[in-house]
N, C-alpha and C positions, 0 to 999 in steps of 0.2 A: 504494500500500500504506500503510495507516495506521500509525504509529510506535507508541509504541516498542512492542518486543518484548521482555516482562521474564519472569525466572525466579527460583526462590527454593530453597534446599535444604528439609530436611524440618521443621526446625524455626523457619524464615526467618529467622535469624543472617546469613545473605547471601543477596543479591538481585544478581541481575547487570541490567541494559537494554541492550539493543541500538535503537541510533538509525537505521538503516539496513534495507535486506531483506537477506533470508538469502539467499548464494551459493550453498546449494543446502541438501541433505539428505543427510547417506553415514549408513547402514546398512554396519554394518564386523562381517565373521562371523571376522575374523582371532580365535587363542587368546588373545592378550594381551586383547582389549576381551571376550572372555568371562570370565578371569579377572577384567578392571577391573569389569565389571558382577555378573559373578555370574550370566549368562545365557545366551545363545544367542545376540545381536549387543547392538552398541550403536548408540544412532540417535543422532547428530550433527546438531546444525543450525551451519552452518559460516557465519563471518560475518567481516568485515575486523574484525584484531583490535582497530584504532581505533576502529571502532564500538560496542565492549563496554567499558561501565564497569560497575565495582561499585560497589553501596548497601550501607550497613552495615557489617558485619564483613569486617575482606579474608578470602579463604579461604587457605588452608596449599598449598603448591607440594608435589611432591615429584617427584623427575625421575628418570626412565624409560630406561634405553637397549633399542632392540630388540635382538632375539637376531636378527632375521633383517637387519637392514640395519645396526649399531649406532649410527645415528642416537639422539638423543635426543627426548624426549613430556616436556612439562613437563605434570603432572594437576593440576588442581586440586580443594579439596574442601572443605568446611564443617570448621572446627577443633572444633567444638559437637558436631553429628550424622553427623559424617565420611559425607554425602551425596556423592557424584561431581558436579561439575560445568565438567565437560568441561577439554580439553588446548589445548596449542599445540603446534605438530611443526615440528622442524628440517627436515625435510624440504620442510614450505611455508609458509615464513616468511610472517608479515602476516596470520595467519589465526588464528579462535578458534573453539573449539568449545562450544555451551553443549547437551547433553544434553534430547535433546527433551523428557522425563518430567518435566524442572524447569520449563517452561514455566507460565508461569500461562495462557495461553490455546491450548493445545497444537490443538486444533481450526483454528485459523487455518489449520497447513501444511495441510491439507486445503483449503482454500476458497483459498489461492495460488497455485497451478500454480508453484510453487517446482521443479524437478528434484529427483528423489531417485537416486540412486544406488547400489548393493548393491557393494561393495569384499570382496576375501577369501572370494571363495565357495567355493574351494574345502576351506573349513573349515567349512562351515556347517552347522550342526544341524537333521538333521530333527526330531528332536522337537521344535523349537521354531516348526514351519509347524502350521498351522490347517488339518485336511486331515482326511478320512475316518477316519482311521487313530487321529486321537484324542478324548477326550472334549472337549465345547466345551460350559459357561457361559457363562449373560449373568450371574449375578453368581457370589457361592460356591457352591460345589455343599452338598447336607445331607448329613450320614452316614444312609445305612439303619439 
């Protein structure tokens, strides 16, 4: 797998690289990570938290206890464009997450046979599945 694997928030004030492959991929339909996103799941690229350094600006912490296990989620996030870019969890120490969407080559997990994994399904939104049921764009839709 070719190195590094870097991401940037929206204004690129921070840049993360990861030096290593990714431990996998979770897709998390838990309420907390649709609150954190603002969506329907959040997709994780889950990597040894040694292998992620930041470029630039450090990003702002702010720390999380769950309501369902009260462990702590340390988030992190651009202090500039308050972008998400992903947690560390008490629960699995050594581990970092950097938010697929910030990816500068988010194409790759496709071309890695990296594991993906879906966590929390039993909260998961269908409106947020690509299925018959809803309208589907390849870009914006126009108004009539």
């Amino acid at each position: 797998m070719n190195y590094p694997w870097t991401a940037r928030c929206v204004c690129g004030s921070v840049r993360l690289q990861a030096s290593a492959t990714p431990l996998r991929v979770t897709v998390c339909h838990c309420r907390w990570c649709q609150r954190r996103t603002g969506t329907a799941f959040g997709t994780e690229v889950v990597f040894q938290d040694s292998d992620v350094s930041t470029l630039g600006q450090e990003p702002v912490r702010y720390r999380h206890h769950s309501d369902e296990s009260g462990r702590w989620l340390d988030v992190f996030f651009c202090p500039k464009c308050g972008s998400n870019l992903g947690f560390t969890l008490e629960a699995v120490p050594g581990v970092r997450t950097i938010p697929a969407g910030t990816l500068d080559e988010p194409e790759r997990l496709s071309e890695s046979g990296i594991k993906v994994r879906h966590v929390f399904a039993r909260t998961r939104r269908d409106w947020g599945d690509l299925n018959s049921e809803v309208e589907v764009y390849e870009r914006h839709f126009l108004p009539e």
